[in-house]
C-alpha positions as CSV (number, residue, x, y, z in Angstrom):
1,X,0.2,0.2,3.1
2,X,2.6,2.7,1.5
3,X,4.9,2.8,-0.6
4,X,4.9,0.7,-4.0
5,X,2.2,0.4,-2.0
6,X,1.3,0.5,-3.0
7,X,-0.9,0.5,-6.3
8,X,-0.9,-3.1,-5.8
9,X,-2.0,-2.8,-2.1
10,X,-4.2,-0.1,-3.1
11,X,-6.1,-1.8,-6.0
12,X,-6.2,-5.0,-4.1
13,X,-8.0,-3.0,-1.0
14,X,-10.1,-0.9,-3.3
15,X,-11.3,-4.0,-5.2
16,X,-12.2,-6.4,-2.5
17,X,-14.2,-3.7,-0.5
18,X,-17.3,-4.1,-3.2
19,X,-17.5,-7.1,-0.9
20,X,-16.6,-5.8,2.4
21,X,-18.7,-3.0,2.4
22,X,-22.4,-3.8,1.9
23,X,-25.3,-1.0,2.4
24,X,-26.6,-1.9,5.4
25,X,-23.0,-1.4,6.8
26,X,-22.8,2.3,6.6
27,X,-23.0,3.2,10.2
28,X,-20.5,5.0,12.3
29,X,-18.2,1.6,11.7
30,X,-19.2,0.8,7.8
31,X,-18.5,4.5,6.7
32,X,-14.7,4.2,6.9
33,X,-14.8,1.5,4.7
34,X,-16.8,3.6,2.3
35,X,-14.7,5.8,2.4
36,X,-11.3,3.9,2.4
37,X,-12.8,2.6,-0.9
38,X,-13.2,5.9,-2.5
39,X,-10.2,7.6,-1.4
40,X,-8.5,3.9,-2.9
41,X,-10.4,4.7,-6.7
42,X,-9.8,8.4,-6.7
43,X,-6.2,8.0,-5.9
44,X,-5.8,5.0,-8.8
45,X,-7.2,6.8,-11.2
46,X,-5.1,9.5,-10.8
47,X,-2.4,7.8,-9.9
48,X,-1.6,4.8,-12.2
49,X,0.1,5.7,-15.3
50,X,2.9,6.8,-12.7
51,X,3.2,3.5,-11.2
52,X,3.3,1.4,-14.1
53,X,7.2,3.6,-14.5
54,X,7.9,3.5,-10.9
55,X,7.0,-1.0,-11.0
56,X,9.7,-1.1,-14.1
57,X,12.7,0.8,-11.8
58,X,11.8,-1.6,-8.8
59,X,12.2,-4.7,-10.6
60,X,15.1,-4.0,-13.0
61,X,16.7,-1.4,-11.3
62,X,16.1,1.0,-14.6
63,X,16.8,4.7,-14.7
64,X,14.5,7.2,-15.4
65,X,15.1,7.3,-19.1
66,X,14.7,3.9,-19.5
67,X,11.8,2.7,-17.7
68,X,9.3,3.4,-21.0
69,X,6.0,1.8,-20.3
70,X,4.0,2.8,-18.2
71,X,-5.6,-1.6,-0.5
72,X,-6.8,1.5,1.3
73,X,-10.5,0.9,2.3
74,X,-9.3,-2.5,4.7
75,X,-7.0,-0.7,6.0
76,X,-8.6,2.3,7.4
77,X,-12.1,0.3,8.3
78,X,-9.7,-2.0,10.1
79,X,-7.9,0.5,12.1
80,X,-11.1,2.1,13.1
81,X,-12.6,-1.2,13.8
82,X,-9.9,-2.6,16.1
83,X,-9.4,0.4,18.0
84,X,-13.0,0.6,19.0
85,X,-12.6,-3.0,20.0
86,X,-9.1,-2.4,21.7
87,X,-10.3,0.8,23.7
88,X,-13.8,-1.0,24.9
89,X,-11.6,-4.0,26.8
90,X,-8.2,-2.6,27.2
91,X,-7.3,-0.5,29.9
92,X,-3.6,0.0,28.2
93,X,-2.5,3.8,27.2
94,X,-4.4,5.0,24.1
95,X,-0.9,5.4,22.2
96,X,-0.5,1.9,22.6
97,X,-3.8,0.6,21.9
98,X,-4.2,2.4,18.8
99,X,-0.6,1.1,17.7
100,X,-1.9,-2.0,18.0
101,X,-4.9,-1.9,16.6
102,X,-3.0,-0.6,13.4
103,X,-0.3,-3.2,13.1
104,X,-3.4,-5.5,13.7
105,X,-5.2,-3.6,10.1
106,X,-2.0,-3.8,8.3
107,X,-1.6,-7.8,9.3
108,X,-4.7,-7.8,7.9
109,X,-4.3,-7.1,4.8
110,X,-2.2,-9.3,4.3
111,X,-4.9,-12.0,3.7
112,X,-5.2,-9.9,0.2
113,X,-1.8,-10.7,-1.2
114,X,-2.8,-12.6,-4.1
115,X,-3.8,-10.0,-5.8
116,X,-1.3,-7.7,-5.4
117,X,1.1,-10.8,-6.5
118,X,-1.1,-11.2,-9.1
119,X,-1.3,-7.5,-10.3
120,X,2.6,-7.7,-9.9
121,X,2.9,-10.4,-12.7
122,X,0.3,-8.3,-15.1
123,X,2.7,-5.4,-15.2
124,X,5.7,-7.5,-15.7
125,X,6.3,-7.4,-19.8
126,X,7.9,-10.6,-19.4
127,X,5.0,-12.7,-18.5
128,X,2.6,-11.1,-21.0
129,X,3.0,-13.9,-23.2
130,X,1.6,-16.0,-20.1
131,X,-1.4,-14.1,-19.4
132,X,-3.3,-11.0,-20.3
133,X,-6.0,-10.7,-17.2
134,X,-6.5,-11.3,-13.8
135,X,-8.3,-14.2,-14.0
136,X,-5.8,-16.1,-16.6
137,X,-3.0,-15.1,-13.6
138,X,-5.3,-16.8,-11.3
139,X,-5.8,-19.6,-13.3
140,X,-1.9,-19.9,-14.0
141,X,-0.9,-19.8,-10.1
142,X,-3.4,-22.8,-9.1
143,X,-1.2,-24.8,-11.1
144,X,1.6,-24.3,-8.5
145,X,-0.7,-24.9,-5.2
146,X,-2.1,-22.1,-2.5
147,X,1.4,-21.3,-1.4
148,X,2.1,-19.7,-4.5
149,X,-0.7,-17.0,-4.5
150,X,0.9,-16.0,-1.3
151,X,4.9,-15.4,-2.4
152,X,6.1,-12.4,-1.1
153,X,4.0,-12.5,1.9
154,X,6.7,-12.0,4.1
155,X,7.9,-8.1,3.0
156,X,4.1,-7.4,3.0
157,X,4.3,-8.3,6.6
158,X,7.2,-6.1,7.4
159,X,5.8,-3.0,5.3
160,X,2.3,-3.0,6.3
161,X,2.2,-3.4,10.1
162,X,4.8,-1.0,10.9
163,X,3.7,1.7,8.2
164,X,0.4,1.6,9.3
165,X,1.7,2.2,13.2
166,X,3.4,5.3,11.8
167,X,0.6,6.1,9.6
168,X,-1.7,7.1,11.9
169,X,0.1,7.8,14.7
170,X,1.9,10.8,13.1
171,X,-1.0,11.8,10.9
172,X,-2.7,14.0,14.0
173,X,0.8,15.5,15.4
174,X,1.5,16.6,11.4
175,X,-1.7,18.2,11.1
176,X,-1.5,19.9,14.6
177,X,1.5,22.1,13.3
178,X,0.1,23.1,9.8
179,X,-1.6,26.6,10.0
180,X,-4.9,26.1,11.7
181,X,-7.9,25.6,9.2
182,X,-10.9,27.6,9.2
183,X,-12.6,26.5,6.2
184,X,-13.4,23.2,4.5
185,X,-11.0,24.2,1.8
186,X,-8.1,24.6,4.4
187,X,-9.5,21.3,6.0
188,X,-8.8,19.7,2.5
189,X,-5.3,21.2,1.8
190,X,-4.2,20.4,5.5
191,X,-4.6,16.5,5.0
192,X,-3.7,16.5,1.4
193,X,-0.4,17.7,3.2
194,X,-0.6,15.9,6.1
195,X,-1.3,12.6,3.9
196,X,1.6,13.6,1.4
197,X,4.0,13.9,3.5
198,X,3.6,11.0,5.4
199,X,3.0,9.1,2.5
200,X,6.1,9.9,1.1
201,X,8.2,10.0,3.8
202,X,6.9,6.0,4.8
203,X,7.2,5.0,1.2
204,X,10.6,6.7,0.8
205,X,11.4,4.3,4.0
206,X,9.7,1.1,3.1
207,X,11.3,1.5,-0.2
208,X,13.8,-1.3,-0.5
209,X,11.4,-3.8,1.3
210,X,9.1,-3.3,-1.5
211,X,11.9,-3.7,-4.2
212,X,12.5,-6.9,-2.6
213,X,8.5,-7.5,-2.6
214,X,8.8,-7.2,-6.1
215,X,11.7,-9.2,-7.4
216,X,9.5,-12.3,-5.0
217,X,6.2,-11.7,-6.3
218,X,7.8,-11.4,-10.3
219,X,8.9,-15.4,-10.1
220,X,6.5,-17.7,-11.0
221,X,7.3,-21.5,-9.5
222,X,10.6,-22.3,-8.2
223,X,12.0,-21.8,-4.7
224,X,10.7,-19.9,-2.3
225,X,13.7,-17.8,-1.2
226,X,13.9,-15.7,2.2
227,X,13.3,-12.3,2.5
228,X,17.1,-12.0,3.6
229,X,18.1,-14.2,0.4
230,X,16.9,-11.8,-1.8
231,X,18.0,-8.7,-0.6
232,X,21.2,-9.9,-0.8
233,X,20.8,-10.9,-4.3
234,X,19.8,-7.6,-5.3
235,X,22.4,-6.0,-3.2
236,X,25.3,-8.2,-5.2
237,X,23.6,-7.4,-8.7
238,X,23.2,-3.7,-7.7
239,X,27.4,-3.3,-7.3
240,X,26.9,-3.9,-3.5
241,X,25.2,-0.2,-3.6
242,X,22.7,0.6,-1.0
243,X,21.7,3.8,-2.8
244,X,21.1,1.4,-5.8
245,X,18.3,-0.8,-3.7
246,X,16.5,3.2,-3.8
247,X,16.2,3.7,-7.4
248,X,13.5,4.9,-8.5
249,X,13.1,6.3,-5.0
250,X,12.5,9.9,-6.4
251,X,9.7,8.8,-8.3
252,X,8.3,7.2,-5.7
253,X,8.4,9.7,-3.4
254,X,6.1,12.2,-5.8
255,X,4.0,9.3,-6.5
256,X,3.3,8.7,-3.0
257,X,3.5,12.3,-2.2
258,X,0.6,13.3,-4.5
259,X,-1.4,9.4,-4.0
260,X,-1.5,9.8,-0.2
261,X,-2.3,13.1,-0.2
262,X,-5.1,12.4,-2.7
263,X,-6.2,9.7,-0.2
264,X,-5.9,11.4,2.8
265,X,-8.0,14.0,1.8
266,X,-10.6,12.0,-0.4
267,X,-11.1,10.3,3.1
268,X,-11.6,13.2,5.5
269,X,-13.9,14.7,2.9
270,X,-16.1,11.9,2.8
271,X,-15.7,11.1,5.9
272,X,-17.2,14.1,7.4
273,X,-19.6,14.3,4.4
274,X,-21.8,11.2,5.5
């Protein structure tokens, strides 16, 4: 979940939870989804025009200067779900069973890679002659079997479990040793800090599996290279750099800085709102 994450994990989470999140669900279970979903919108529409730069820098490896043009609700409904499930039969350490129970959310979420793959081709100028709209990209893929709706899958794997595990496991510890809040507007700044950092901190981290992520998901058809394949591949094209596998890092980390502090707080709001 962070990261590149993460507009296309984050519109991928925010849009399937119209269907994961019916009325009747919004009981002390249901509500995280609800609010998982609006903490996803709030943070997209805020958020966007930023990573439509940031998606040109990860696949080409642009600078700044040339990079011209321009899945949040699962995951917390998840977590909350599978720790109330873990802690009811499990008589492990808490620690552990709520690790679990998040690298259990982020797996997940994986289920929802098409349409971050999908979302990943849109904002690819090179394809735009292919498609203009979700459902053409849909249409496109089925040509080339299941298998291909799910390319990439593997450096979703590796970025959403263990960021997830880190996630909210270091979210209470961060807030602990910020200034104690005694209003709802220090409640608010707290996790918009506690969220941005973490946010960017993971996605500053997860960085290069997501670049990877990326270059997989931009191929339409053809072989279905390993993980390790293309990293290398990157690595040789990037002058054998590893700094060059983090560019577009620094915008990243504001993005992610400023998106998961959006969500953090959005969801903590609402959260204690219903």
């Amino acid at each position: 979940c962070l990261g590149l994450e993460q507009h296309g994990r984050e519109a991928a989470l925010g849009s399937a939870m119209a269907l994961a999140a019916p009325e009747e669900a919004l009981g002390s279970s249901g509500k995280h989804y609800v609010c998982g979903l609006c903490a996803a919108f709030t943070n997209i529409a805020v958020t966007f025009p930023i990573q439509k730069v940031l998606f040109r820098q990860q696949l080409y490896g642009l600078r700044a200067r040339e990079a011209k043009t321009t899945t949040l609700a699962l995951m917390f409904g998840l977590y909350e779900d599978f720790s109330a499930l873990l802690l009811s039969h499990a008589r492990a350490p808490e620690l552990l069973t709520r690790s679990v129970a998040a690298a259990l959310a982020g797996t997940t979420e994986a289920v929802l890679t098409p349409f971050e793959r999908v979302q990943t081709l849109l904002q690819d100028y090179k394809h735009h002659d292919k498609f203009t709209n979700t459902y053409q990209a849909f249409r496109v893929l089925r040509a080339y079997g299941v298998r291909e709706y799910y390319r990439g899958l593997v450096p979703i794997l590796l970025r959403n479990g263990p960021s997830n595990v880190l996630f909210f496991g270091l979210r209470g510890p961060i807030k602990q040793c910020l200034p104690e809040a005694t209003s709802h507007s220090s409640h608010l700044v707290n996790d918009f800090i506690c969220g941005g950092l973490l946010g960017a901190l993971l996605g500053f981290l997860f960085f290069p599996v997501n670049v990877v992520k990326t270059r997989m998901q931009a191929q339409i058809g053809g072989e279905f290279q390993s993980f390790s394949k293309v990293l290398v591949k990157i690595w040789l094209e990037r002058d054998r750099k590893v700094i060059h596998l983090f560019r577009g890092a620094h915008l990243n980390y504001h993005r992610s800085l400023l998106s998961w502090g959006i969500i953090n707080a959005t969801y903590e709001f609402l959260l204690k709102l219903l």
